[in-house]
N, C-alpha and C positions, 0 to 999 in steps of 0.2 A: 534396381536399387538393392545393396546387400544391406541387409538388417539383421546381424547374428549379434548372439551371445559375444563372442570374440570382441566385433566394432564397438560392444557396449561399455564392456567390462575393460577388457585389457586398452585399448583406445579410450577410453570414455575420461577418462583425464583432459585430454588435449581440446575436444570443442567445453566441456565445462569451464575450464581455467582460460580458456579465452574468451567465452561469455560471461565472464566473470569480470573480469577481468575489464572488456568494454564497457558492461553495465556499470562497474565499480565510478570508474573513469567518468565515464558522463555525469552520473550522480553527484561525482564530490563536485563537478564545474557546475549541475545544474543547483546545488544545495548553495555554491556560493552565488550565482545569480540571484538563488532566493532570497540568500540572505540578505544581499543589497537590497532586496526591492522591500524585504519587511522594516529597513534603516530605511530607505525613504519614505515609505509609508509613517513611522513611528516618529517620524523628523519633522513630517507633514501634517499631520491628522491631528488634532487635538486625540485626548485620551479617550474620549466615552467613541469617538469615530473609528479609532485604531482597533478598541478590541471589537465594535461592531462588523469591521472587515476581518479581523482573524477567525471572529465566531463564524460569520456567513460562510469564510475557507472550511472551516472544520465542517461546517453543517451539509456542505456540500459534498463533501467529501464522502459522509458518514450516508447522506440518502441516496446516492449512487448506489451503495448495496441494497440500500432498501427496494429500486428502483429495479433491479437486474435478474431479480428471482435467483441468482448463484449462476448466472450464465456464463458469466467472465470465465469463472475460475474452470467451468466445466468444458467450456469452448477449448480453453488450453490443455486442458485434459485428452478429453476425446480428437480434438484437430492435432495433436501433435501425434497421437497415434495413428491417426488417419492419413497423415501428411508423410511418415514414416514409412506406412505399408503402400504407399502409391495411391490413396481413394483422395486425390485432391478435390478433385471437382465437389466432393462432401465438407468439404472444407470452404467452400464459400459460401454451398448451401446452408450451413447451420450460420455461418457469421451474418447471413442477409436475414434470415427469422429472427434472429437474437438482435438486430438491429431494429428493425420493426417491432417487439415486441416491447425492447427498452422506448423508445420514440412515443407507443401507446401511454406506459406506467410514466414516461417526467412530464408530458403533456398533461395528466390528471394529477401529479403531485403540483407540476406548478400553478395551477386551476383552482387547487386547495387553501395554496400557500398565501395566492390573491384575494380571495376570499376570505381567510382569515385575518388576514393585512385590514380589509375593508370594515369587517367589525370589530377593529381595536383590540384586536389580542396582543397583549405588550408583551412582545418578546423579541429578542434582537432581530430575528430571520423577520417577523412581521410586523415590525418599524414602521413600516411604510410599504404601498403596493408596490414602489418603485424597487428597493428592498427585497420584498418577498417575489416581487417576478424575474429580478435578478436571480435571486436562490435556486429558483426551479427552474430555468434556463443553464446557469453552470452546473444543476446536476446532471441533467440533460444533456448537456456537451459532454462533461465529463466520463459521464458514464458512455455515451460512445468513442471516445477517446480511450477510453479500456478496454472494449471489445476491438477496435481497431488493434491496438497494443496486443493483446494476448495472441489474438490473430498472426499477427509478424512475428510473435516470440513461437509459435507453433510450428510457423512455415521457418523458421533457421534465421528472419531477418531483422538480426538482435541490435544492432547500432537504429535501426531504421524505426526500431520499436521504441527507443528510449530518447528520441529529436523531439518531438513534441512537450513529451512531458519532460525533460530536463530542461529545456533550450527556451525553444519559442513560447512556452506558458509563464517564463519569469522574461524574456528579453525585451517582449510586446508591449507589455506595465512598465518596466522600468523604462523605457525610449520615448513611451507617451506621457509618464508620470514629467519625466524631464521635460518634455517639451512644453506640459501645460505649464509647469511650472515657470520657465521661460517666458511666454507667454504672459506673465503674470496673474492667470486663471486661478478662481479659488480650487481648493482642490480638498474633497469631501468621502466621505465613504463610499458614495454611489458610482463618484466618477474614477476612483479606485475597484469597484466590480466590473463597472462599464470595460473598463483597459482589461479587465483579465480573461471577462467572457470574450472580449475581440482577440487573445492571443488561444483559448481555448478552441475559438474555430477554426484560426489561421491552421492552430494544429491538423485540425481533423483535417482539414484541405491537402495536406502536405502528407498524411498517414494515409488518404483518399491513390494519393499518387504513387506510393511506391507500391498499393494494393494493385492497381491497373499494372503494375509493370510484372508482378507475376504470372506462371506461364501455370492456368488450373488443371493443364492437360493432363490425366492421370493414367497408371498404369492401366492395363484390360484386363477382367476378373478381379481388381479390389476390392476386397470389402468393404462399405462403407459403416460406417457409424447407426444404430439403431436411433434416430431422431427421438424415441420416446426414452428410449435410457436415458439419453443425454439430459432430457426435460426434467429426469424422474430423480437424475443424477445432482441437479443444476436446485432441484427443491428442497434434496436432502441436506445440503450444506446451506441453504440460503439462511435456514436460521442462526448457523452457525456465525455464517460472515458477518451479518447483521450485526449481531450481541460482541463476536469481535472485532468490528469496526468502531462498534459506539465501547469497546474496552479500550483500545487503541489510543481512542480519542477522550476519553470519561474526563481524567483529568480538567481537561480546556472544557469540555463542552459541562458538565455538571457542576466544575468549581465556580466556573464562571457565572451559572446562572442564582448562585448561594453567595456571592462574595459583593461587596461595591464594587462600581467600576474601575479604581485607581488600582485593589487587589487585584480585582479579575486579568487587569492589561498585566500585572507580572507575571502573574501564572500562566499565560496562553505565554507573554515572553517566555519562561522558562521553557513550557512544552514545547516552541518553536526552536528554540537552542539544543535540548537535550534529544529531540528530533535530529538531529545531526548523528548521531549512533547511532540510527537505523539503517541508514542508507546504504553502510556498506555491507548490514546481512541482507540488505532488502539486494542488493544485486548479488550477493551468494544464492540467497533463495530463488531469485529468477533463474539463475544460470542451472541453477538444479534441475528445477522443476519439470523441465520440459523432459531432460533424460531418465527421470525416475517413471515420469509416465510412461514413454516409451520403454523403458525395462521392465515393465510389466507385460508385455507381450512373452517374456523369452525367460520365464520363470525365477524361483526366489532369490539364485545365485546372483542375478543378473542387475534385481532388483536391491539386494544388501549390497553389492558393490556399487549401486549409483546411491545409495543412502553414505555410504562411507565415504564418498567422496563430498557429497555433499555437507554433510555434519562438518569433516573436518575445513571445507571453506567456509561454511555460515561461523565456527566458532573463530577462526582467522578475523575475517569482515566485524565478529562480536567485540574482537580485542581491538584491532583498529579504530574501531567506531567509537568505542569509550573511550579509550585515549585522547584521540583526537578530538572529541566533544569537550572533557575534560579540562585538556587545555587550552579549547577557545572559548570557553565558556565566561569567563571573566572580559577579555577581549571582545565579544560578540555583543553582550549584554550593556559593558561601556559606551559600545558604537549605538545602541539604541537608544542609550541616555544615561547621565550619573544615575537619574533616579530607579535607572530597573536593574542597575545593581543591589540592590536588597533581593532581586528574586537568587540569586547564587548559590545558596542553599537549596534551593526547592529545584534547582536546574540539577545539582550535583546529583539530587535521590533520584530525581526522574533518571537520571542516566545508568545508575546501579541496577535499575530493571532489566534495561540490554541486556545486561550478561549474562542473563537466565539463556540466551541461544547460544552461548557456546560449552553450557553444559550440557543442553538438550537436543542443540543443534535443528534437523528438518523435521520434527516430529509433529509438527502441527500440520507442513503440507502434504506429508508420509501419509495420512489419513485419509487426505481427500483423493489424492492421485494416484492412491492403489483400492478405492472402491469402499471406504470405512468412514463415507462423512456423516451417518448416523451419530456413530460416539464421536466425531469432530462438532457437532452439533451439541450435544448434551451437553459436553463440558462446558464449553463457550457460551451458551445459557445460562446455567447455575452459577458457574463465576462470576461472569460479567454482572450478572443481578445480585450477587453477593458485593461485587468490587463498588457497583455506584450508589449500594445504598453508604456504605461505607464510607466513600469519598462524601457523600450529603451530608454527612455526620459531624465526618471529622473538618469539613470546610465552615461548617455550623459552628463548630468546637474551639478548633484549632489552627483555622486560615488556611492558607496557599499548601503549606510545607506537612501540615500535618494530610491534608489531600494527596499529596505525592507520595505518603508514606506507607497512604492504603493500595494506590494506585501498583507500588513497587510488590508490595506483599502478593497483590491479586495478580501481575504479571509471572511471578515466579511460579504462583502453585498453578495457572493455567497452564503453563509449558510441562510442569511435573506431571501432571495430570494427563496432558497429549503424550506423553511415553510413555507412562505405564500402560493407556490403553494401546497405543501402538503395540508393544512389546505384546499385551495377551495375546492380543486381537490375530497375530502374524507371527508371532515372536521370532520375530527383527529387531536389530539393535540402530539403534539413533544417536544424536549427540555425543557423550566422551564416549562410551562403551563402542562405538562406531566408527568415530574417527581414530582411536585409539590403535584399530586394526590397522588404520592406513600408516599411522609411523609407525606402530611395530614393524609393518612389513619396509618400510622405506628404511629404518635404523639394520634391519637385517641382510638386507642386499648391500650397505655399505662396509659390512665386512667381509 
C-alpha cells in the first residue's frame, strides 16, 4: 500500500470530493425521509406527544456521547491511521473493545433511566418506564450504530457508512407509522420510539454485514495502534463531545424543558428545520476527517493541505446548507402545520449559526485528529456552560426566538475560539485563511 505525501497532498482532492460528495448525496435523501417521518409524526401525535418523541430523539442522541467515553471519534482517528499503514487486524481489535465497553455504559444508563421512571421523576425521557427503557435502548443502539459508522468511514467504506443512518433509521418508521396508521391503530409516542428503535437495529444488522465482508488481513510488520493511547486519546476529547453535543442540541433540549408545551413543539420544530444546514457541512466534515488524520503520518505540509481542502468543502456544504434551509424553511414548517409556522423566525436565527463553518471551516475536528483534544475540550466546556445558562434565561425571558439568539451567539464564538487555538497550538490555518489557499491556487493555474 503506497501512503506518501504525494497520494495525500497532490491526489487528495479526488477521494475527499467524492466522499463528499456521496456523504452529501445520502444526507439530503436521508434529511428528506426524515423530514417526512417528523410530518407524520406532527400530523399524528397530538402536541404534548410530538415534542415527547423529538425530546426522547434529541435525548438520545446527546447520551450516546455520554455513553462512549470519546471512542467513536477516537476509533476514527487511530483506525484510519492504522487501516492506512496496513495494521488492519488493529482495527477490528479496538472496534470489538469499544463495542463492549459502550454495551456495559447504555446497559447502566438505561437501568438508571428505569429507575428514575419508577420514582416519578417528571421529565419527558422519565414519563414513564416504558419511555425511559425506550431512551436507554436507542442510546444503546445508537451509539453502536456510531462505532459501526466510524469504523467503515476508517476502512474507505463511505456509502456503506451512511445506509443505516440516512436510509433505514427514517424508512423503518415511516412504512410502520403508515401501516399502523392503515390499520386504524391509535398511534402514540411509545409506538413512535417502538418503530425507530426497530429501524435502529435493522441498521446495526446491515453495518454487521458489510463489516463480515471486509478482508482484516493486514500487512506483516505494521504497526499497530497503542490501545492505551487510543483509551487516553478517546477521555481527552469525551468532555469535549459531551458539552458539544448537549451545545449542539441546548436549544431543543433546555428551551424545551423552560417553555409550555405548545412553545416547546415550535422550538424543537424549528431546531428540526434549521437542522437541515448541517448536513451538508456534516458530510464535508466526514469526508475530511479521515484524510487529515491520515495526513498526520507524513508531516505539516501534508496535513495543511488536507485542512485546505477541507475548510474549503465544509465552507461550500455551509453555503449550500443555509440556502437550502432558508428556502424550505417556510415550506417545511407549513407541511407540519399552519400552526408552527409562528416558529419561522426562531428557524431563520437557528440557521445563521451555520455559517460560522464557512468562516472557520474544520477547526473543531483539526484539534481532535492531529492530537490537541485537550484545548478541544476546554473550549467546549466553558462555552457550552456559558451558552445554556444563557438559553435558561433568555427562554425564561424572551421565548423560543430570544433562546436561538443565545444559541447563535454561543455557536459562533465556539468555532472562533476552536481556530484561534488551533492556529497557536500548530500554527496551521483553517476556515477562510485556509481555503483561501486553495482558490488562490486554482484562480492562478487558470491563467
Amino acid at each position: 500500500m503506497q501512503f506518501t505525501l504525494r497520494s495525500v497532498c497532490e491526489k487528495g482532492w479526488k477521494p475527499m470530493g467524492r466522499d463528499a460528495a456521496i456523504i452529501l448525496s445520502m444526507r439530503v435523501a436521508g434529511t428528506l425521509l426524515w423530514l417526512i417521518y417528523t410530518i407524520v409524526l406532527a400530523r399524528t401525535l397530538t402536541k404534548d406527544d410530538f415534542a415527547i418523541a423529538l425530546y426522547v430523539f434529541n435525548f438520545s442522541l446527546f447520551a450516546v456521547l455520554v455513553i462512549s467515553f470519546g471512542r467513536d471519534v477516537a476509533l476514527l482517528r487511530f483506525a484510519s491511521k492504522a487501516w492506512a499503514s496496513g495494521a488492519r487486524g488493529a482495527v477490528r481489535e479496538m472496534l470489538g473493545i469499544s463495542r463492549r465497553a459502550l454495551a456495559i455504559n447504555g446497559s447502566i444508563l438505561t437501568i438508571v433511566l428505569v429507575g428514575l421512571s419508577l420514582v416519578s421523576l417528571d421529565t419527558p425521557v422519565t414519563s414513564s418506564w416504558l419511555i425511559a427503557l425506550l431512551a436507554g435502548l436507542l442510546t444503546l443502539a445508537g451509539g453502536q450504530m456510531g462505532l459501526n459508522r466510524e469504523c467503515l468511514r476508517a476502512t474507505n467504506r463511505v456509502w456503506q457508512s451512511q445506509l443505516g443512518l440516512n436510509f433505514t433509521r427514517s424508512v423503518v418508521p415511516i412504512t410502520g407509522s403508515l401501516v399502523v396508521l392503515m390499520l386504524g391503530m391509535s398511534f402514540n409516542a411509545e409506538l413512535a420510539l417502538i418503530l425507530f428503535l426497530g429501524s435502529l437495529v435493522l441498521s446495526i444488522l446491515i453495518e454487521e454485514v458489510f463489516l463480515r465482508r471486509i478482508d482484516w488481513r493486514g500487512e506483516e510488520g505494521a504497526a499497530a495502534p497503542d490501545m492505551n493511547e487510543v483509551w487516553r486519546a478517546g477521555l481527552a476529547l469525551w468532555p469535549g463531545d459531551i458539552a458539544n453535543a448537549l451545545m449542539v442540541r441546548s436549544v431543543g433540549l433546555v428551551g424545551a424543558l423552560v417553555l409550555a408545551p405548545e412553545a416547546a413543539a415550535l422550538l424543537l420544530a424549528a431546531e428540526r428545520i434549521a437542522g437541515l444546514a448541517q448536513f451538508p457541512i456534516a458530510a464535508s466534515a466526514q469526508a475530511a476527517a479521515p484524510r487529515i488524520a491520515q495526513a498526520t503520518n507524513l508531516g505539516t505540509e501534508a496535513v495543511q493541505g488536507a485542512l485546505d481542502r477541507g475548510s474549503l468543502l465544509i465552507g461550500i456544504g455551509a453555503l449550500i446548507g443555509c440556502l437550502g434551509a432558508v428556502a424550505l424553511a417556510w415550506p417545511a414548517l407549513w407541511a407540519l402545520g399552519p400552526d408552527y409556522l409562528a416558529a419561522l423566525p426562531t428557524t431563520l436565527m437557528l440557521v445563521l449559526a451555520s455559517l460560522a463553518s464557512a468562516f472557520f471551516g474544520v477547526a473543531q475536528s483539526a484539534l481532535n485528529l492531529t492530537g490537541r483534544s485537550y484545548r478541544y475540550s476546554v473550549i467546549s466546556v466553558c462555552i457550552t456552560g456559558l451558552t445554556v445558562a444563557g438559553i435558561w434565561f433568555a427562554a425564561l425571558h424572551f421565548g423560543g426566538f430570544g433562546a436561538a439568539i443565545v444559541w447563535c451567539i454561543g455557536w459562533w464564538a465556539a468555532h472562533l475560539a476552536y481556530t484561534i487555538a488551533f492556529k497557536a497550538a500548530s500554527g496551521l490555518n483553517t476556515g477562510i485563511l485556509s481555503s483561501g489557499r486553495q482558490v488562490i491556487a486554482y484562480l492562478g493555474k487558470q491563467r
